[in-house]
Structure formats: C-alpha cells, structure tokens
C-alpha positions in Angstrom: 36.7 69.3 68.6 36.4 69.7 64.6 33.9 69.1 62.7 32.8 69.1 58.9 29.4 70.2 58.0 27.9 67.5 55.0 25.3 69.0 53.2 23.3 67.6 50.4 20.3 70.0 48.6 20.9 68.8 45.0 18.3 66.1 45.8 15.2 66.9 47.1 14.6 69.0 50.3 17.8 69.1 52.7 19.7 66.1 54.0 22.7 67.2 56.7 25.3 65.9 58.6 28.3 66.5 61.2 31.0 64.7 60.6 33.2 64.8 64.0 37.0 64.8 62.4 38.2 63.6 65.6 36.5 60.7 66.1 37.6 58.2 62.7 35.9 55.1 64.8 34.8 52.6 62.0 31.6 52.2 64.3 31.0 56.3 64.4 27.6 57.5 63.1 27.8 61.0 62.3 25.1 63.0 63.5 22.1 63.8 60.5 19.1 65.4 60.0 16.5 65.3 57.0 14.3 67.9 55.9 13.2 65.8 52.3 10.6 68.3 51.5 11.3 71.2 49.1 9.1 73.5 50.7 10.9 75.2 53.5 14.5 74.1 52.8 15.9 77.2 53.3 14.8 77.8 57.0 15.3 74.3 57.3 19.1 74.2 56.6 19.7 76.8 59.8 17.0 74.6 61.9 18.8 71.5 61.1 22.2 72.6 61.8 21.1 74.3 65.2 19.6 70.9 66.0 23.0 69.0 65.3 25.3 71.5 67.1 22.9 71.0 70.1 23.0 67.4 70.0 27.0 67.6 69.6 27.2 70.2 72.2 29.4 72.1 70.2 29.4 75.8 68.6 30.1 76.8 65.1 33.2 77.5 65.9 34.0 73.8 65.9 33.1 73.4 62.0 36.5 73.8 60.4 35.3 71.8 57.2 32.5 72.0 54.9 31.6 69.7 51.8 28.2 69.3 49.7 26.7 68.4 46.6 27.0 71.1 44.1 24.7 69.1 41.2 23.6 68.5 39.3 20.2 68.0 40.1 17.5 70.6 41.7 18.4 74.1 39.9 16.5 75.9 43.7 18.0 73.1 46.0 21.6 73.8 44.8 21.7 77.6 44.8 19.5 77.2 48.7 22.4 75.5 49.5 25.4 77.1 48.1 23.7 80.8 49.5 23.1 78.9 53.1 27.0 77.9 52.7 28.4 81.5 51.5 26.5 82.9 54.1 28.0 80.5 56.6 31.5 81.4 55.1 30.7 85.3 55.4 32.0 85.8 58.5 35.2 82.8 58.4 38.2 83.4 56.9 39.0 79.5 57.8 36.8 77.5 56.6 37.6 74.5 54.3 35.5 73.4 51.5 34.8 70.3 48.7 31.7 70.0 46.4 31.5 66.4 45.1 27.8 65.0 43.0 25.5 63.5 45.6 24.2 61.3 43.3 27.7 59.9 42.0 28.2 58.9 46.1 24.2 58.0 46.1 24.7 55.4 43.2 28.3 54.1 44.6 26.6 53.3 48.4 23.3 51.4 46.5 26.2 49.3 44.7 28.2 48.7 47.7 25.3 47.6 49.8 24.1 45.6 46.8 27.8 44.2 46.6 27.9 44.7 42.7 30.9 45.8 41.0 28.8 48.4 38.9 25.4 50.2 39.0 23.9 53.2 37.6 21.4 55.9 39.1 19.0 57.9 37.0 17.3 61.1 38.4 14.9 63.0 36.5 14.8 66.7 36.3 11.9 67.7 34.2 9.8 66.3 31.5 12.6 67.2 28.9 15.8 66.7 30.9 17.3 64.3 33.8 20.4 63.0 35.0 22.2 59.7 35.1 25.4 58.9 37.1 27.2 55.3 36.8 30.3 53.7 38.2 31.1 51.7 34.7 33.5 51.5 33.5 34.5 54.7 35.5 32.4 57.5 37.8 30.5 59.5 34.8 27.2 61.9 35.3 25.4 62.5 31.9 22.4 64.7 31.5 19.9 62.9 29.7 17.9 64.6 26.7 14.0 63.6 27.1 12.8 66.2 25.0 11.9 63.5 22.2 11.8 59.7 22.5 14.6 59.5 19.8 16.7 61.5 21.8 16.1 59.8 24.8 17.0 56.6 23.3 20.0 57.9 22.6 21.2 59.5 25.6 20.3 55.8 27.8 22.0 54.2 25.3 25.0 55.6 25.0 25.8 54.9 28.3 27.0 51.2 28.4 24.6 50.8 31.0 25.8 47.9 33.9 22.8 44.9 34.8 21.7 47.0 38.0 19.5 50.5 37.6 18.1 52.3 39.5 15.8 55.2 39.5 14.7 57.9 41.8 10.8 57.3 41.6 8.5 56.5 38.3 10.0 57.3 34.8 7.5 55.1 32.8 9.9 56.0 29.8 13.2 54.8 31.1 11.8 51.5 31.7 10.2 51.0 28.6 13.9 51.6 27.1 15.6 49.7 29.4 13.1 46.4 28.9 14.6 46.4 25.4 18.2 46.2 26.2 16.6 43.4 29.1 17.8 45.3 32.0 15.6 45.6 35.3 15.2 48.6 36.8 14.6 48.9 40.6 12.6 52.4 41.7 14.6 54.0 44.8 12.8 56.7 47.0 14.0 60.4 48.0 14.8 59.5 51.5 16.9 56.5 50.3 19.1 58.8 47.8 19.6 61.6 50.1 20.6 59.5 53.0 23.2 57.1 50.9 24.6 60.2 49.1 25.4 62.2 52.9 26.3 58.9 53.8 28.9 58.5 50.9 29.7 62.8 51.4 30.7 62.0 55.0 33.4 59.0 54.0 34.5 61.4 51.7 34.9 64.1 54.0 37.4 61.7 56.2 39.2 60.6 53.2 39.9 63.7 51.7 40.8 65.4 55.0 44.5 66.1 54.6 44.5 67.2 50.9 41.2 67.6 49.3 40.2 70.6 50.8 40.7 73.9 49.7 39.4 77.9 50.6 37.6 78.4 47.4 34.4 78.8 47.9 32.2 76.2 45.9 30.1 76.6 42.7 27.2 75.2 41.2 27.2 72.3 38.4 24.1 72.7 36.9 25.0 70.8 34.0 22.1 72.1 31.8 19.6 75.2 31.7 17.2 76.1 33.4 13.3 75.4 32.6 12.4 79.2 32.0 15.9 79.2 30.1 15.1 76.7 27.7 11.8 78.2 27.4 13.1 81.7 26.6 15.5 80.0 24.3 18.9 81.8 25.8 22.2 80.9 25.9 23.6 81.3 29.3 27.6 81.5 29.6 29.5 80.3 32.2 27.2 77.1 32.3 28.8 74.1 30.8 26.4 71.8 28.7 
C-alpha cells in the first residue's frame, strides 16, 4: 500500500491527512486528524500521524508521498511543519513532495460547495498584515497591508473582488470596506478552513500523482516579514515581498 501524508499548519494548529494512493474510489474518505490549537502543534503532528498509521494499519514505510501548505499564513505553523517534514525526510531518500497554499484550496472548496464560479478568502495575520487568496479572474494570494486604513483600502481594492467573501473570524475593518463596494461578507471558522483546505490538498495529491511531484524538499512562502522583523526594521533576503 502507498500513501501520501497531507499536512496543513499554515492555518491554525495542525490539520492531517492519509491519502491511500491505491484506493482513487470517488466515495473514499481519507483518514484525518485535527489538532486546531496552536499550542502543542509540534508534538501534535507525530501524535496525529501515529494515530492515522494505526487506524490504516500501515507503517511509515507505506508513505511514498508528501504534500502541504507552505504559506502563507502562520510564520510558527509553517516552519513546525516544514521541520516535522525534513525530519520525516531525514532518514528517506524516496520520498516525494508538493507544497501548494492551503488557503488557495480552502477558498476553491467554500466556492465549490457554495456552487459559485468565484469567491475570495481573507485571513488575517496581524494587526498590520493579512492575506487574501481569490479564484477571479484566476487563483491569486495577495498580502494585504493593514498598517494604515489608506493602505488597506487599497490593497482590498485592488483585488477585483467577486460577490462572495469570506473571512477567517472578525476583521471589523474588512467589512466596513467591503459594505462600500456592497459586498457581504460571510465569517468562516478555523476548523472550517483547515478541513476544506486538507480536503482540497488531498484531491490534489491524486491529481498531481504521476507528474507533480518531485525530491526537492519544500520551502516556506512567507510572503511577508515577520512581526519582530518589521519591528526591528530589517531587510531579510531570500523572502520575496
């Protein structure tokens, strides 16, 4: 038996998943497991996995596959779970691996169960900086500059945002914004996000199966800096803004 490990950790806590590669049934439910606080995530991820192998009855020898959400979105959840996934790695010389955005697969699964042609997700960081990902007129995740109410404007405007929005608990702001373009916005919880973007990580993993895999081992997409490195006022290289 094969199986890909689906991990998400961009989002809040750890949401994971074992997709059996051998079994394509369209009635299959992969087995997953959801640890949605960020307190303990780390000892969570090896907990979780343990619990999943068990239920499977299989070793992790049988994980030939591995794909996850590599951001943006928690700066701790992404680096808990790219460490948990080079440590995985460590020892395997053939593994497979993809990073995809969580919430790009998040905000596709809310449209497809809403049946709209178009949505868009928004996901806020910190009180200066958030994401938002939307499927119109293509797939797109911006990072969204809150650090004045001009800019914030701007960076919700910009986006050509479709009639269905969506945002990952309160952002009093957002809505205020989006009330004068007369757009409604509809509050999603954690659970809900984390379990539609595995959901959308695990098609993914099936579809991409053949060719979208490689052996490079995945990096982070923060898409912005951190809070202490805005704070400190540093460029960081390698990060791309």
């Amino acid at each position: 038996m094969s199986f890909c490990l689906v991990m998400e950790t961009s989002i809040s806590g750890v949401a994971l998943a074992l997709q059996n590669l051998d079994n394509c049934r369209k009635n299959y439910s992969p087995w997953a497991g959801y640890h949605l606080e960020n307190n303990g995530s780390a000892r969570a991820i090896g907990a979780l996995l343990q619990a999943g192998m068990d239920q499977e009855g299989i070793s992790p020898r049988n994980i030939s596959h591995v794909i996850c959400s590599n951001g943006p979105g928690s700066f701790t959840g992404i680096k808990v779970g790219l460490s948990f996934v080079y440590g995985f790695a460590a020892a395997r010389a053939d593994l497979k691996f993809r990073v995809e955005c969580g919430l790009e697969h998040a905000n596709s699964e809310f449209a497809r169960r809403g049946e709209l042609t178009n949505s868009a997700l928004f996901l806020r960081a910190t009180k200066t900086h958030g994401y938002a990902t939307s499927n119109y007129p293509v797939v797109m995740t911006n990072l969204i500059d809150a650090s004045t109410e001009f800019s914030f404007r701007a960076s919700v405007e910009k986006m050509n945002l479709p009639s269905q929005v969506y945002s990952m608990g309160e952002w009093p702001q957002l809505e205020n914004i989006l009330k004068s373009q007369n757009l409604s916005l509809k509050q999603i919880l954690v659970e809900d996000v984390a379990k539609a973007s595995i959901d959308g990580l695990c098609k993914s993993a099936l579809c991409h199966l053949e060719d979208g895999f490689t052996q490079v081992l995945p990096a982070p997409n923060y898409m912005r800096l951190s809070t202490a490195e805005e704070q400190l006022g540093r460029e960081v290289t390698g990060k791309e803004l």
